[in-house]
N, C-alpha and C positions, 0 to 999 in steps of 0.2 A: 504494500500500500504506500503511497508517495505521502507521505505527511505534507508536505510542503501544500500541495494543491487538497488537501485535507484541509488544512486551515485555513488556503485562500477562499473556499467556497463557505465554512464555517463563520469566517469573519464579516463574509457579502451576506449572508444568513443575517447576521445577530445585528447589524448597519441597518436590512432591510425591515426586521420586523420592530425596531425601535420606534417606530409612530402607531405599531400596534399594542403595545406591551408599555403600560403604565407606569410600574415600574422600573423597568429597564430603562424609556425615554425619560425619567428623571435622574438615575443615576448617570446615564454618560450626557445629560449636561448638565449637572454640577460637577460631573469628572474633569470635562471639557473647561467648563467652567475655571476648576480647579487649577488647573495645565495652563490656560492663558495667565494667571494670577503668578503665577510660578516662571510666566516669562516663556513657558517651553507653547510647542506647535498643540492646535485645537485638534490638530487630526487624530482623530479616534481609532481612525483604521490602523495606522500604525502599531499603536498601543495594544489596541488589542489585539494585533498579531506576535508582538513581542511577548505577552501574558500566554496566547495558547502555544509558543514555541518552549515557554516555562514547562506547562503542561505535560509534554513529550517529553520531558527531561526525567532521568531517570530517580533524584531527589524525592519529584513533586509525585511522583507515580506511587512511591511511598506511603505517603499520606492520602493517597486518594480518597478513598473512601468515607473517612472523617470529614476531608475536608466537602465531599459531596453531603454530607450528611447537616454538615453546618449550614450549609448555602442553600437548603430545602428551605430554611425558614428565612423570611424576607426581612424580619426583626433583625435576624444576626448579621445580615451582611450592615441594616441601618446603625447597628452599636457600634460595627467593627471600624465603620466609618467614622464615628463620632469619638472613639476612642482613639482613633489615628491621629483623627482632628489635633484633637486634644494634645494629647503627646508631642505632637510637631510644635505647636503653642507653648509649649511650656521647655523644648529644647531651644526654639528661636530665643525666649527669656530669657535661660542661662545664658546663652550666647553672648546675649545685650550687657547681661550683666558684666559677664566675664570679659566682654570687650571695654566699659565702664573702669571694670579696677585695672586691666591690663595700664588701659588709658591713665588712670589717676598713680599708677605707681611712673609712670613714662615721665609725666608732666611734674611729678614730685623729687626726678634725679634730676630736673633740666636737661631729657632728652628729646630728641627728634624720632619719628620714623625711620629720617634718614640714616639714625645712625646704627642702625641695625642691619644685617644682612636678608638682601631683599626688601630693604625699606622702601627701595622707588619702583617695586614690582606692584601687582593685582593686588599684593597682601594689605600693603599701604594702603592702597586706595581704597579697599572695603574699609581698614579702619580707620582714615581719615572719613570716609562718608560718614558710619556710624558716630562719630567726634562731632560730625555737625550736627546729626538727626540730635545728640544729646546736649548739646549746647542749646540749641532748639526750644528744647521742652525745660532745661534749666533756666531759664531765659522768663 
């Protein structure tokens, strides 16, 4: 069996009956949703060929069953979402934070960015952004 054209017809499936399936049409667009917010591509189709390539994978074959067993209920997949949510929330926080003290011990040696290695790369500039977003709200 070709998996490959297994999931291509799988994923035009689950695309098409998304205006029929009430649930389904509200999870992939607050997915979608999610994914623009995140900066990444709206296209769904992607995504969910990368998830049933998961699938085939000899790991997730493992668990199947359970996790077939979970996803009967329409409740679990709504927790498992709001649970994700959540978590992400509260890792971005430490982040803020942790970027917060990194920042307050930096500015308490009379350092620079610069003066660290990688200071004038991508690294900097995330945390010079976050430096402004919290001058910002200290302000």
């Amino acid at each position: 069996m070709d998996q490959a054209a297994v999931l291509d017809r799988v994923v035009d499936r689950v695309v098409m009956l998304v205006m029929e399936d009430e649930f389904l049409h509200k999870w992939l667009v607050d997915y979608a949703y999610e994914q623009i917010q995140n900066g990444s591509s709206w296209d769904i189709r992607r995504n969910i060929h990368g998830l049933g390539q998961q699938i085939f994978q000899e790991d997730f074959k493992k668990f199947a069953p359970e996790i077939k067993e979970f996803l009967k209920e329409k409740e679990n997949i709504t927790s498992l979402q709001t649970m994700v949510r959540e978590r992400k929330s509260e890792i971005v926080q430490l982040a803020k934070e942790l970027g917060t003290h990194a920042n307050t011990i930096r500015v308490s040696n009379g350092l620079e960015w610069t003066d660290f290695a990688g200071g004038s790369g991508p690294l900097q500039k995330f945390l010079a952004y976050w430096e402004i977003k919290i001058n910002l709200f200290q302000s």
